[in-house]
Wavefront OBJ file of the C-alpha trace (Angstrom):
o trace
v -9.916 76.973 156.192
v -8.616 80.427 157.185
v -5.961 79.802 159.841
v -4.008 82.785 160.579
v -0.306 81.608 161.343
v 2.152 84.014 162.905
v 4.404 86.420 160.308
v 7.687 84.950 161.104
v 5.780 81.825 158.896
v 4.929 83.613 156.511
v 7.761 82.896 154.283
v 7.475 79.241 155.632
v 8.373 76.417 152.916
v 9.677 72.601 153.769
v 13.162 72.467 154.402
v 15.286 71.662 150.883
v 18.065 70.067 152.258
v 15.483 67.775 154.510
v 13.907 66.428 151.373
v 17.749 66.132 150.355
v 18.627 63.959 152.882
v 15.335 62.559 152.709
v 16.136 60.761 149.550
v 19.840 59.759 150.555
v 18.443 57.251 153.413
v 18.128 54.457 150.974
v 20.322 51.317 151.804
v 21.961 50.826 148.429
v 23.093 54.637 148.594
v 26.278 55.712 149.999
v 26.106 59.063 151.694
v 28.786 61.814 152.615
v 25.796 63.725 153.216
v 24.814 64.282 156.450
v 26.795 65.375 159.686
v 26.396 61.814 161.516
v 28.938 60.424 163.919
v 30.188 57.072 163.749
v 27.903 54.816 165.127
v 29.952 51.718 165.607
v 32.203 54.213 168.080
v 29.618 54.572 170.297
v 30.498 53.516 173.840
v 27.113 51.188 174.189
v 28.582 48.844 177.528
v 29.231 51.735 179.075
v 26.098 53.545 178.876
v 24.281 50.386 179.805
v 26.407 50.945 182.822
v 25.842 54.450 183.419
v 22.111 53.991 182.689
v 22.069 50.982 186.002
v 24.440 53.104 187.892
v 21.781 56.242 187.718
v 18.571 54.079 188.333
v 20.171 52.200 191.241
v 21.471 54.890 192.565
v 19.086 58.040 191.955
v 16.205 56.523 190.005
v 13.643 58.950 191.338
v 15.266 61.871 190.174
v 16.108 60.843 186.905
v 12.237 60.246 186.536
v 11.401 63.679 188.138
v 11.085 67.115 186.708
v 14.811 68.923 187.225
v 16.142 72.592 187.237
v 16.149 74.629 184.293
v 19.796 75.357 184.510
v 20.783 71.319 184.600
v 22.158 68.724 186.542
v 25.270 70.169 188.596
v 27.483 67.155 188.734
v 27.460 67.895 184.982
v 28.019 71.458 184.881
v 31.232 70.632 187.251
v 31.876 68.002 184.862
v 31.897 70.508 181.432
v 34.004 73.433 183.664
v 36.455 71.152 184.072
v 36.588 69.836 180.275
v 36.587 73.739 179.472
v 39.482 74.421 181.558
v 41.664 72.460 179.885
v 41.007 74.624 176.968
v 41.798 77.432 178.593
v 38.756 78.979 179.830
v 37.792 79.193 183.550
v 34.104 79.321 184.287
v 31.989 78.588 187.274
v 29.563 76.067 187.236
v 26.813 79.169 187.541
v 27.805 80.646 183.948
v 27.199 77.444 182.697
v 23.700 75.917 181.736
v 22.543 72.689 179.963
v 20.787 72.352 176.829
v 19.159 69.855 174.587
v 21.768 69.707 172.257
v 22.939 73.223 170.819
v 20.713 73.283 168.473
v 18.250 74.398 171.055
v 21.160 77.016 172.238
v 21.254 78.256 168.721
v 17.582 78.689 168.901
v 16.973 80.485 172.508
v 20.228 82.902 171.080
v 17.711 83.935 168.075
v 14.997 84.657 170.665
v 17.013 86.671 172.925
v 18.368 88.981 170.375
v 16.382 89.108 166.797
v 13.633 90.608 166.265
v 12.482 91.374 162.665
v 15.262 92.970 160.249
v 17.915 92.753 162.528
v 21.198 92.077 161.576
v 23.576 88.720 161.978
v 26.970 89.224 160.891
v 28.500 85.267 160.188
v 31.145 83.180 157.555
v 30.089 82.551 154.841
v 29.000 80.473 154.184
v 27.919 79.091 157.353
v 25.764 76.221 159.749
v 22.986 75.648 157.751
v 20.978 74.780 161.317
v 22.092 78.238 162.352
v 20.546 79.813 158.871
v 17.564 78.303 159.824
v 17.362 79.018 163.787
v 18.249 82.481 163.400
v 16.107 83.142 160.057
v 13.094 82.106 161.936
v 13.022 85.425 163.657
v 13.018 87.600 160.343
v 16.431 88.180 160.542
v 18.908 89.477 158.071
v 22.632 88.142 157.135
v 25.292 89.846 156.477
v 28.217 87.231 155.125
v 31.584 87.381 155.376
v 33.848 85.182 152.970
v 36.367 83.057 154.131
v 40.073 81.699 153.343
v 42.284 79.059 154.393
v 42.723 80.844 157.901
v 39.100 81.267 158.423
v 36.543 84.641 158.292
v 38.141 87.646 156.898
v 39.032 90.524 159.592
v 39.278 93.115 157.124
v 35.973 92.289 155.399
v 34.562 91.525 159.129
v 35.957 95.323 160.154
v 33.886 96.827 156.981
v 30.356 94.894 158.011
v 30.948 95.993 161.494
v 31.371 99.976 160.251
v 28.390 99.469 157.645
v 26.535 97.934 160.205
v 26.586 99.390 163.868
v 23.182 97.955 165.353
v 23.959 94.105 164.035
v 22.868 92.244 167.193
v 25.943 89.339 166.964
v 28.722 88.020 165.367
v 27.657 84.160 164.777
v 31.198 81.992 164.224
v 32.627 78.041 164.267
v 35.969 78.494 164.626
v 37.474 74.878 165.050
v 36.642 72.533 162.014
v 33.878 74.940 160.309
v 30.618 73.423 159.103
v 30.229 73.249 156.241
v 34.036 74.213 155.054
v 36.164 72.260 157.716
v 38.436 75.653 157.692
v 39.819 76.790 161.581
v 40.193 80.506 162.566
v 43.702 80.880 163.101
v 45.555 81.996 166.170
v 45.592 86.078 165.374
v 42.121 85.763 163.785
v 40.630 84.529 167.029
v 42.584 87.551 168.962
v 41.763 90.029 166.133
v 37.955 89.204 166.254
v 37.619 89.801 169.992
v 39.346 92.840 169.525
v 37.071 94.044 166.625
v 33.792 92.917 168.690
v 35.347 94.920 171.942
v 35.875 97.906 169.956
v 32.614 97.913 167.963
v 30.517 96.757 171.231
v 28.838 93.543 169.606
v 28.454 90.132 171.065
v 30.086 86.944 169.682
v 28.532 83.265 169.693
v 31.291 81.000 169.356
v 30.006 77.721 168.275
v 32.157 74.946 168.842
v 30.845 71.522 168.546
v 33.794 69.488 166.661
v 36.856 71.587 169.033
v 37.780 68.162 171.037
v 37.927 66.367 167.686
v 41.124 67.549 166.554
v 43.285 64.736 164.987
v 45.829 67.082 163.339
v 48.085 70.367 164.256
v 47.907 72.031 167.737
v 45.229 72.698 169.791
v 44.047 76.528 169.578
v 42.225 78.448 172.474
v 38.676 79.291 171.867
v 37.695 82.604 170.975
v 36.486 82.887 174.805
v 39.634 82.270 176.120
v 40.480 85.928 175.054
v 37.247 87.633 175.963
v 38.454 90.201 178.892
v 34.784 91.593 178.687
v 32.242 89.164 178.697
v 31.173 89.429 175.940
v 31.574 85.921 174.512
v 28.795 83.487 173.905
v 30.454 79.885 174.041
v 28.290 77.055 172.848
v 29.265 73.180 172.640
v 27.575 69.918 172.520
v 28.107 66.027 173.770
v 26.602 65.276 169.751
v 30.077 64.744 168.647
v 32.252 63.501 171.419
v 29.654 61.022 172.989
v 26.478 60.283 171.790
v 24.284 62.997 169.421
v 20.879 61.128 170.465
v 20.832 62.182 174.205
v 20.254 65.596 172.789
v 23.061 67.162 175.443
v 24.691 70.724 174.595
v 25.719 73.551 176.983
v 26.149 77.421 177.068
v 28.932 79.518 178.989
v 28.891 82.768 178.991
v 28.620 85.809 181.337
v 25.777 86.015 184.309
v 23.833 88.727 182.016
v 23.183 86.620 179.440
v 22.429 83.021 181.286
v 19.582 84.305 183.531
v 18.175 85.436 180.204
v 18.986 81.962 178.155
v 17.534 80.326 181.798
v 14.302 82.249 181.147
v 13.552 81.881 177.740
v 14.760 77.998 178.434
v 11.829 77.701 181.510
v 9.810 79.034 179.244
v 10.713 76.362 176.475
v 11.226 73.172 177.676
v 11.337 73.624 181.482
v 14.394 71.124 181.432
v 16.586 69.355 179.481
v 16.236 65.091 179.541
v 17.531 64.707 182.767
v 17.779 61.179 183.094
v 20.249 61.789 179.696
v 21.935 64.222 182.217
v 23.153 62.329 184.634
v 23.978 59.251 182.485
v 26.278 61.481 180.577
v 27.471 62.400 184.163
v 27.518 59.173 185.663
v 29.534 57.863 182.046
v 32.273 60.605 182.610
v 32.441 59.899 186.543
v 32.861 55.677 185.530
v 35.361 56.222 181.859
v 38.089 58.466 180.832
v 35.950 60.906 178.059
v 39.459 61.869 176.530
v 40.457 57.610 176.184
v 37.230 57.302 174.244
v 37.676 61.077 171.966
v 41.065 59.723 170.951
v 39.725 56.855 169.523
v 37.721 58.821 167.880
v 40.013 61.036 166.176
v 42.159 58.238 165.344
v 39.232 56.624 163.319
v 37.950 60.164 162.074
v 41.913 60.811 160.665
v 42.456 57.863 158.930
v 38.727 58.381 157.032
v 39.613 61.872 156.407
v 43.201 60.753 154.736
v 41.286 57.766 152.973
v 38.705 60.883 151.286
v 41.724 63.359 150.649
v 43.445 60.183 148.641
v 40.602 59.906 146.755
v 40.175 62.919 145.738
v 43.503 63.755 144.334
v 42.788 59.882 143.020
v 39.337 59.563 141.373
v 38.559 63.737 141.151
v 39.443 66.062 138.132
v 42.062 68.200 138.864
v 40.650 71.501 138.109
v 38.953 71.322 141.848
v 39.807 72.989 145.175
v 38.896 71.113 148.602
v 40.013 71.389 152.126
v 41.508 69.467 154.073
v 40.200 69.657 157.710
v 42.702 68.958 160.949
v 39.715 67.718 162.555
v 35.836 67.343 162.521
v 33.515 65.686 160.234
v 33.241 67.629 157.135
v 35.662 68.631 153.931
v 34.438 71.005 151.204
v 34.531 70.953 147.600
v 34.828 73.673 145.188
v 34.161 73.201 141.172
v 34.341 75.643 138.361
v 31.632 78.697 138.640
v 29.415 76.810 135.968
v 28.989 73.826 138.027
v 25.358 73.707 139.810
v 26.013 71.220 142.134
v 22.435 70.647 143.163
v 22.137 69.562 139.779
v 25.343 67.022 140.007
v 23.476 65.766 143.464
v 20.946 64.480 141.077
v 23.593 63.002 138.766
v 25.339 61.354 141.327
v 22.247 59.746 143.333
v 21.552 57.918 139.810
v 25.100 56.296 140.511
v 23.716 55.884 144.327
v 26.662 58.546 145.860
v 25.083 61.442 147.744
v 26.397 64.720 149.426
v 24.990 68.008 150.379
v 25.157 71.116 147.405
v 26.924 73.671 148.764
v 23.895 76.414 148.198
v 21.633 75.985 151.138
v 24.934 77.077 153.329
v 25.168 80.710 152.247
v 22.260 82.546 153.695
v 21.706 85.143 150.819
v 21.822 82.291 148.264
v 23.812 82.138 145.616
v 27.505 80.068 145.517
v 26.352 76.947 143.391
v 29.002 75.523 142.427
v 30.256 73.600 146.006
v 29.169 70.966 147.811
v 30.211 69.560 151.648
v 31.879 65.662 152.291
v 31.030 64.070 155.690
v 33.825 61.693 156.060
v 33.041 60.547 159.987
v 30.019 58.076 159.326
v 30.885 55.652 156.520
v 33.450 52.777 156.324
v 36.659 53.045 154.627
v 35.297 50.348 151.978
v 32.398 52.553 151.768
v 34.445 55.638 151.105
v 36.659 53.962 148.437
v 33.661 52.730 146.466
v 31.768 56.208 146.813
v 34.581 58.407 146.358
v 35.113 56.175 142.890
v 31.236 56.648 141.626
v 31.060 60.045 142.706
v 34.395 60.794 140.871
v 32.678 58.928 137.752
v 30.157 61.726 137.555
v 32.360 64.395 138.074
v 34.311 63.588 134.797
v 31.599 62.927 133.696
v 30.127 66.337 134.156
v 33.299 68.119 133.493
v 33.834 66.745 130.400
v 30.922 67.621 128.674
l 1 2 3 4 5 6 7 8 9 10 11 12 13 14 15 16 17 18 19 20 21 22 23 24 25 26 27 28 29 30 31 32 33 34 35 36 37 38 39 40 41 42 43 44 45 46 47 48 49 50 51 52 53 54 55 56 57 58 59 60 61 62 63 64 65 66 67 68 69 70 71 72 73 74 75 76 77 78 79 80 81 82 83 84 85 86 87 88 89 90 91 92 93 94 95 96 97 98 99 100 101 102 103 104 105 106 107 108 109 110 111 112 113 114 115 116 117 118 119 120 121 122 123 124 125 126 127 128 129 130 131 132 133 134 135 136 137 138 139 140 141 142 143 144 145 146 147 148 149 150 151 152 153 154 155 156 157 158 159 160 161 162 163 164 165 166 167 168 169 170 171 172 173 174 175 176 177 178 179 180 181 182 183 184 185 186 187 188 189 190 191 192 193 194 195 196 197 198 199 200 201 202 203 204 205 206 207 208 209 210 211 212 213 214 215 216 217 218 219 220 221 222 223 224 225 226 227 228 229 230 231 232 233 234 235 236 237 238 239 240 241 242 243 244 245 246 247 248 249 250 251 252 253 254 255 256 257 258 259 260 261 262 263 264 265 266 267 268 269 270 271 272 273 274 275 276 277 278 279 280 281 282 283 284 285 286 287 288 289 290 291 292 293 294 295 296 297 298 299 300 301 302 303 304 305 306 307 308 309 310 311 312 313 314 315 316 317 318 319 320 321 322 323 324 325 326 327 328 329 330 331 332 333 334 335 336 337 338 339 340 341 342 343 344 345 346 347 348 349 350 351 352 353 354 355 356 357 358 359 360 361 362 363 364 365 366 367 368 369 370 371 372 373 374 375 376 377 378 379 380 381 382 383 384 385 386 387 388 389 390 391 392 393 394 395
């Protein structure tokens, strides 16, 4: 059968890291794989709650169709999260999503079209990759250290590149590295993006999970132009299956996220809307994120032990003051999609650290979850998984 599909599928081949994870959702296997919260923290009694409070109370609207731009209550609800970080927005600049996934996504559609540029970490959100790459874009990467994407390499893309449409960045507990843009970066990079005249889309879903050092201001916090994209998500913080995120930015771009968004889905859930509301009205958010962190910590100490424990010692890993992920570095020969393989024989699994730079290349890493196993779990998995590094290295 001839079916003509559009060009932007042209290139179109199953995900690799779905049949990845695909193969990791076998009972006996322990997986650091995927980016899942922890389920037994999820505040179940209170949602039951939440869920009677709404139907009782406004049943026929959370069975009706809603406004594009989401449930108000709500978007008071998020400006007032956001201004304890710093960052005052009115409830018009802000707009609800399902999840930020689907922010990530209407963000591709308002600016790529084919061969246009996306400057980003690298490497970087392998959901990103894969939002933005739908609409034939290119990536230009920028490498990373300890303090997060490099200015001076940043500065040099931005020169080489004049017409890149956006400068795509997770400042606070990086996916897939765990690595936060420090204090000056996050000043620096507005500065760079004011005087080269490019956006920014700051993603920030793991920000409120900070169990370690101080609290830094988002990148928005310093944009004096409005040029700032700010994107952030309930996934993390409450619960990832009502499929809840939220964009701030400046009026010019939300009437043009609204339309594409009409256009989309019409509306986010909003029954999930104002249970989320209704939740946060009834229970102090913050009480439940500080437990939390205090769980997410302790897991995050309990991986960190292990490696220095059960790992070689010619590695390199991070070690994340918040957030759900840690990233491992082995010598250049190393193909880690290869050592997935090795390890899933000794029923360990993780994610190789390829898919996450957009150009390819980079084998020879691979990214920890530590939020969504137990701390038995991580002992025992962090032991096997050490097994067949030695194993590896020492051949």
């Amino acid at each position: 059968m001839a079916i003509q599909f559009s060009n932007r599928l042209k290139d179109f081949a199953p995900s690799e890291i779905g049949e990845i994870l695909e193969v990791t959702q076998k009972p006996e296997i322990i997986s650091f794989a995927g980016g899942l919260p922890a389920p037994e923290l999820f505040p179940i009694e209170d949602v039951k709650q939440a869920c009677k409070t709404v139907l009782e109370n406004q049943g026929a609207a959370a069975l009706q169709y809603s406004t594009t731009e989401g449930y108000i209550p709500l978007r008071k609800q998020i400006c007032e999260r956001m201004k304890a970080l710093d960052m005052e927005s009115p409830v018009e600049d802000v707009i609800i999503t399902t999840g930020s996934q689907q922010a990530l996504d209407l963000t591709g559609k308002i600016f790529l079209d084919e061969g246009d540029v996306v400057i980003c970490e690298s490497p970087t959100y392998l959901a990103a990759i894969n939002a933005f790459k739908t609409y034939q874009c290119k990536f230009v990467e920028i490498p990373m250290d300890d303090e997060g994407m490099s200015m001076v390499e940043l500065e040099k893309s931005l020169k080489e590149y004049p017409h890149a449409k956006f400068i795509y960045t997770i400042p606070d507990f990086q996916n897939p590295t765990g690595r936060t843009l420090s204090l000056e970066r996050r000043k620096k990079i507005i500065a760079l993006a004011n005087q080269y005249d490019i956006p920014i889309v700051e993603d920030n879903p793991y920000g409120a999970v900070r169990f370690a050092g101080e609290m830094l201001p988002p990148i928005k916090h310093f944009d004096t132009e409005g040029r700032v994209i700010y994107l952030s998500t309930f996934s993390k913080i409450f619960s990832p299956g009502l499929r809840l995120g939220w964009i701030y930015a400046a009026p010019h771009y939300i009437q043009r996220y609204i339309f594409l968004k009409e256009s989309t889905d019409l509306h986010s859930n909003i029954f999930s809307q104002m249970i989320t509301a209704a939740y946060m009205e009834a229970v102090d958010i913050e009480g439940h994120i500080d437990k939390i962190k205090e769980v997410y910590k302790e897991r995050r100490n309990l991986m960190v032990d292990c490696i220095e424990r059960e790992f070689p010692k010619d590695i390199h890993y991070t070690t994340p003051e918040g957030g759900l992920f840690l990233w491992v570095e082995l010598p250049p020969q190393i193909d880690t999609k290869e050592l997935f393989y090795k390890a899933l024989k000794n029923n360990v699994a993780f994610v190789p650290g390829a898919p996450f730079y957009p150009n390819g290349g980079h084998k020879n890493a691979f990214r920890l979850n530590y939020s969504n196993m137990s701390n038995e779990k991580i002992l025992e998995g962090m032991k096997r998984l050490g097994d067949v590094l030695k194993e590896v290295l020492d051949a």
